[in-house]
N, C-alpha and C positions, 0 to 999 in steps of 0.2 A: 552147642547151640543154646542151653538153658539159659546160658551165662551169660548171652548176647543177648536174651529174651527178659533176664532178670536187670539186666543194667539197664537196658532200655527204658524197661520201668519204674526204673526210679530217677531216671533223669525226666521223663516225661513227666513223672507225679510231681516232682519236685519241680516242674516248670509250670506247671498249672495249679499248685499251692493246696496238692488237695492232702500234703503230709504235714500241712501246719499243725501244730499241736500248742498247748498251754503250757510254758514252759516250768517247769518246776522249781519253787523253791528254795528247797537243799536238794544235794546229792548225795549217796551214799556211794563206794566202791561196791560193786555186786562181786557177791560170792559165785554168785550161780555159773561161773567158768571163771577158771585159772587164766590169770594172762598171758598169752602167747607173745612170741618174741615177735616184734611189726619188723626186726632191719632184716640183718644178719647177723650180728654177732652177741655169739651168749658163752663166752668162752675163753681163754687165754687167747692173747697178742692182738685182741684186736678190741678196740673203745669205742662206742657212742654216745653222741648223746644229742640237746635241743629238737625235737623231730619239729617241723615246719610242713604242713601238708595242702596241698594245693588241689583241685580237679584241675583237667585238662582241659583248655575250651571246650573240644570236642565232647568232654563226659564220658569218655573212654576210661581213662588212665587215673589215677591216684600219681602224682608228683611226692614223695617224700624226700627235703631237703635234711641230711642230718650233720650235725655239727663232729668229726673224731677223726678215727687212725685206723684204719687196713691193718697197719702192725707197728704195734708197737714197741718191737723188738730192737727198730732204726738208731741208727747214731745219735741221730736228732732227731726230738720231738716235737710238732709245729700243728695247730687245727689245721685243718682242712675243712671244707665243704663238698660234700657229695650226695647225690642225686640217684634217688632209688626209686622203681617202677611199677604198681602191681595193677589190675585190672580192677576199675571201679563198678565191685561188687559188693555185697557182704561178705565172701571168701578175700576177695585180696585185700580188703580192711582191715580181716585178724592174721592173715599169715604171713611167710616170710616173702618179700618184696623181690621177686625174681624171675617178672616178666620179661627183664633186659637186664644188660650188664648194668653195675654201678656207672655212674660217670663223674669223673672228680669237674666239680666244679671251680674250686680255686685248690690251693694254685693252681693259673691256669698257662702254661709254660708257653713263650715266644710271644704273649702279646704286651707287654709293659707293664700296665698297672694291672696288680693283681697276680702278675707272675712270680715273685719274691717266694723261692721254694725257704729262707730265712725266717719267713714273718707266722705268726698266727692269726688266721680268720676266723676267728669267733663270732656269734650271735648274731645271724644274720635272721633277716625276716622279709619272704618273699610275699608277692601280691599279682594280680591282676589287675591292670586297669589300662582302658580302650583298646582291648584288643591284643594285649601285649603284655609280657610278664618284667617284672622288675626284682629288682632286690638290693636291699639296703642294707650291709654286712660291716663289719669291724674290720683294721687294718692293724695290725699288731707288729711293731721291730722288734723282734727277742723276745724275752718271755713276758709273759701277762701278769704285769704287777698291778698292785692297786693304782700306781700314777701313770701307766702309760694308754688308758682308753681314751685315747683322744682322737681318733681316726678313724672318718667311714668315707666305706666307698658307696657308689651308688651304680648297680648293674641294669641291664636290659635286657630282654630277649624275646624272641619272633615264636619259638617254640618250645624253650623252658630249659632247654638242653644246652645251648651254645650262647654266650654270652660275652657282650662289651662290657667297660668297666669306664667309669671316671672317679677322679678326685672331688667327693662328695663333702665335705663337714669335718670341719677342724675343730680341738675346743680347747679353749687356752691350761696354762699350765695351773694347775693345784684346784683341776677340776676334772673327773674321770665320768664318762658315759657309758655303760655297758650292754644296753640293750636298748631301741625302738621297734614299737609296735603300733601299726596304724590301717586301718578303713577308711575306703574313701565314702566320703557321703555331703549330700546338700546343705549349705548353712549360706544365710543368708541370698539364697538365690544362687552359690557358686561352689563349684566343686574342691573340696580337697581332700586331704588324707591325713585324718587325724587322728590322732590317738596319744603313747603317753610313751613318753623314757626313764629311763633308770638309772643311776649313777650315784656317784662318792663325790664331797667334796671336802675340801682345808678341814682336819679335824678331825674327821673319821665319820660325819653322817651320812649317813648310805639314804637314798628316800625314791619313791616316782614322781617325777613333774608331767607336764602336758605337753605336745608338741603339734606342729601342725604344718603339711608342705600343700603345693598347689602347681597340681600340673592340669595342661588346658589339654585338649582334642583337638589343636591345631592342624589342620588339613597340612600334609607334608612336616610336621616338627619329627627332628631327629629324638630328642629328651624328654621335650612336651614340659620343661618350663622354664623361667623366665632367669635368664644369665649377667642380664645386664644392668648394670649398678645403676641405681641404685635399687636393687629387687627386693622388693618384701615378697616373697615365695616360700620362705619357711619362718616359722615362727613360733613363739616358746613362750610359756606363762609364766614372768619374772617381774618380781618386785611389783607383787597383786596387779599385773595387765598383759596383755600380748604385745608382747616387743618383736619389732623385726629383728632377724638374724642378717647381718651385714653380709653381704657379698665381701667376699678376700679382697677383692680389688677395689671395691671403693673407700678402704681404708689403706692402703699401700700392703697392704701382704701380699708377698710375692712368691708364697706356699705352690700355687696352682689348684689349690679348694676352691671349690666353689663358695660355700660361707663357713664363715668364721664365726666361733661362738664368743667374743667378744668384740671392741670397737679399737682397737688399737693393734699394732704386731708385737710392740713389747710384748703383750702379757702370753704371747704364744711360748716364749724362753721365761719366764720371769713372774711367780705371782708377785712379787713384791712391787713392780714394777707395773702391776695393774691394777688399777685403783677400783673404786666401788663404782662411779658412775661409767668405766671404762667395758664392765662384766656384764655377761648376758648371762648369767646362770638360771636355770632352772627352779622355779620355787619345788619344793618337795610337800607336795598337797598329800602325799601318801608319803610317811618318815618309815623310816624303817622297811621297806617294801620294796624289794626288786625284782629284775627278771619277768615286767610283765607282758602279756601274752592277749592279745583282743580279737574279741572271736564275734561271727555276726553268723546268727545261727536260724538256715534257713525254713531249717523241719520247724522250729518253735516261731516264725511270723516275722525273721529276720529280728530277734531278740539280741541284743550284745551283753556279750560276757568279757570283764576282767579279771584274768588267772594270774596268776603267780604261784609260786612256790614259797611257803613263810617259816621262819624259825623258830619252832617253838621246843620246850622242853622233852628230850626220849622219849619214849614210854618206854617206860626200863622194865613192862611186865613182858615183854614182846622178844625178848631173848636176840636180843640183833644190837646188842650195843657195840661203842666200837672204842673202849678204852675210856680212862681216866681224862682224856684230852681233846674230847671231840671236834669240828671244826663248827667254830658258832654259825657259819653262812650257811652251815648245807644239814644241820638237825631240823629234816625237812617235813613239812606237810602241805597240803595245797588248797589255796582258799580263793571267792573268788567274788566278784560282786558287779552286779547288772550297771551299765552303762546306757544312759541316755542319750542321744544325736544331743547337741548344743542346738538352742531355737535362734540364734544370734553367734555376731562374729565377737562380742564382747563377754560373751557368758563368760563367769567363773566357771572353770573343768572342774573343779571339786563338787559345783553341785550336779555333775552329770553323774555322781556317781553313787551306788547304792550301800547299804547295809555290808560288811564284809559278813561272807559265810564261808566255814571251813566245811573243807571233803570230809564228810564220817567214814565208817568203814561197816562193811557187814560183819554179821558175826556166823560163823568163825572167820576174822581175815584173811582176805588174798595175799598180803605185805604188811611187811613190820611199819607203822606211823605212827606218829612220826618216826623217823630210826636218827641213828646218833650217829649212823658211816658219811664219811666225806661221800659229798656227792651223791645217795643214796635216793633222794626222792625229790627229782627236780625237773623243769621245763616242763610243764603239764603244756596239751594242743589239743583239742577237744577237734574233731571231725565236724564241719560247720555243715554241712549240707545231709544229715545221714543218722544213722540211728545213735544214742549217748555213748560213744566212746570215745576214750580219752587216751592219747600217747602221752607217754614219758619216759623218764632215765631213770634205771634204777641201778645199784649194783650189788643189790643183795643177789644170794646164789637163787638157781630157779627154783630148788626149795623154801617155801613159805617158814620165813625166820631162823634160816640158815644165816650166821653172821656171815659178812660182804665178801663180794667176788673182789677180786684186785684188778676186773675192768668194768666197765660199766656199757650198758645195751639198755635197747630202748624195747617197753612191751605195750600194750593195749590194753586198758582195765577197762570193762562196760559196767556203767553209769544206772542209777536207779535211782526214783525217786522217795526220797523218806517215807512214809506215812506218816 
């Protein structure tokens, strides 16, 4: 009963605005408790990672989507998305997620798209809006190289659990996408969902651009937005403006995407074959910067936060290195920097965005950071409605600078502000 009595009131506070607080800052990692595992697995054979966290409409439930592997022991090894459940408490925030079975969300077997037990579905990022849950995930053939992100699907669902799928966003060849992350919010008097993606292109530059989709509250819409060419319904900050993204169909691609991230179907098989004025690519307003993560944080005045996870140098005093050959992407720490609503459908996204600040750490650390293991210190999700805690991936072992586990599990570190 407490639990029922405690959750109540923090759904109520938090609807009547009275846990606004002044949002801080910098962040420091608090010592003041060890992080707890938020999934299940902290252990051989089994992997996670990306945590994506949602409430329930209702404000019952914690939703935790995580990106890995049950076991990894399999023939074959492929992402998955699955769906983990705790009560929206302060108890089911820090522990293990085991109000309900897991539920594999992809593959999701006998329905067509999205079924491919072959493929990987990586970096997905789910949302609410009107009433109904979405999610906008990665569609991977074979394994996940740097040239093959070119694929998202775009899901639905009535209660967070059960879910349809279409063919969302195509992006032509010798251009790779690997995450979107978005809120929906008013600009210009109209609703969309925007926010920013990530990706590699020709070359090797890795960066974040802006992106921005638009779905209406159409009384009876199946998708809730607009399919028919020629739609400007999503859209990308490219070559200093927001360019439409082309519906597949009103350029003859005959994929079955909805849009196409360029203006031609050559360039779908062929960079060469796809010229400059032909490319919708992404300016990278943030170089070097992936993986990011947008947070609207309601205890701080609905404040936005941009997270990612950045590369920087070991700290080789921290006893967690991980050889002569580390992997450059993932010598991880995590940095993060306030975001502003655009006041206009033309603003530059770069000026929406503030000062980068990196996560410090208390002293003595909870975690080696930066650390030097693959995969070590990645996908930060900060809890948007609730007190400063932060999921992430980590795979050091549960002791503090113990060098890496050989899986990787998601834990909880609570958040403090500097003095």
């Amino acid at each position: 009963m407490w639990k029922q009595w405690l959750r109540m009131g923090i759904v109520l506070a938090a609807a009547a605005g009275v846990m606004a607080q002044t949002a801080p800052d910098q962040l420091a990692e608090s010592n003041a408790a060890v992080p707890k595992i938020a999934v299940i697995a902290d252990g051989a054979n089994q992997t996670w990672g990306r945590p994506r966290v949602l409430q329930s409409f209702d404000g019952t439930q914690v939703l935790l989507y995580a990106q890995g592997l049950p076991d990894v022991t399999a023939a074959t090894l492929y992402d998955q998305i699955w769906l983990f459940r705790n009560e929206n408490d302060a108890n089911g925030w820090s522990s293990k997620y085991d109000l309900a079975a897991p539920v594999r969300i992809l593959p999701k077997s006998g329905t067509g798209i999205g079924s491919a037990t072959d493929h990987n579905y990586p970096h997905h990022w789910p949302y609410k809006l009107f009433g109904r849950y979405y999610m906008i995930v990665q569609d991977i053939a074979g394994a996940p190289t740097a040239a093959n992100f070119k694929f998202y699907l775009l899901g639905k669902s009535n209660d967070g659990i059960t879910w349809t799928w279409r063919r969302f966003l195509r992006v032509r060849e010798g251009m790779s996408l690997d995450q979107v992350a978005w809120k929906d919010m008013t600009i210009g008097g109209q609703t969309w969902n925007y926010g920013f993606v990530s990706g590699t292109k020709e070359g090797g530059g890795i960066g974040t651009g802006a992106i921005r989709f638009q779905q209406t509250n159409t009384a009876g819409c199946d998708w809730c937005y607009d399919m028919t060419p020629p739609s400007a319904a999503l859209q990308t900050w490219s070559n200093s403006a927001w360019a439409t993204v082309p519906t597949c169909a009103s350029i003859g691609d005959t994929s079955g995407y909805d849009f196409c991230l360029y203006r031609d179907p050559a360039c779908a098989v062929s960079s060469a074959s796809c010229p400059a004025d032909k490319r919708v690519d992404p300016d990278f307003i943030l170089p070097g910067v992936r993986h990011p993560s947008l947070h609207r944080l309601s205890k701080f005045g609905n404040r936005y936060e941009l997270w990612n996870h950045s590369t920087h140098s070991p700290d080789t005093g921290c006893g967690c290195e991980d050889g002569t050959n580390p992997d450059l992407d993932n010598n991880n720490t995590f940095t993060y920097r306030t975001f502003t609503p655009p006041t206009s459908l033309a603003q530059d996204p770069s000026t929406t965005l503030g000062t980068e600040k990196e996560l410090t750490q208390d002293s003595p650390a909870v975690r080696c950071m930066p650390a030097s293991a693959r995969q070590s210190r990645i996908t930060p999700f900060r809890l948007e409605w609730t007190t400063d805690v932060l999921y992430s991936r980590t795979s050091d072992n549960p002791s503090p600078f113990v060098c890496p586990n050989v899986w990787g599990y998601i834990v909880r570190t609570r958040l403090k502000t500097v003095p």
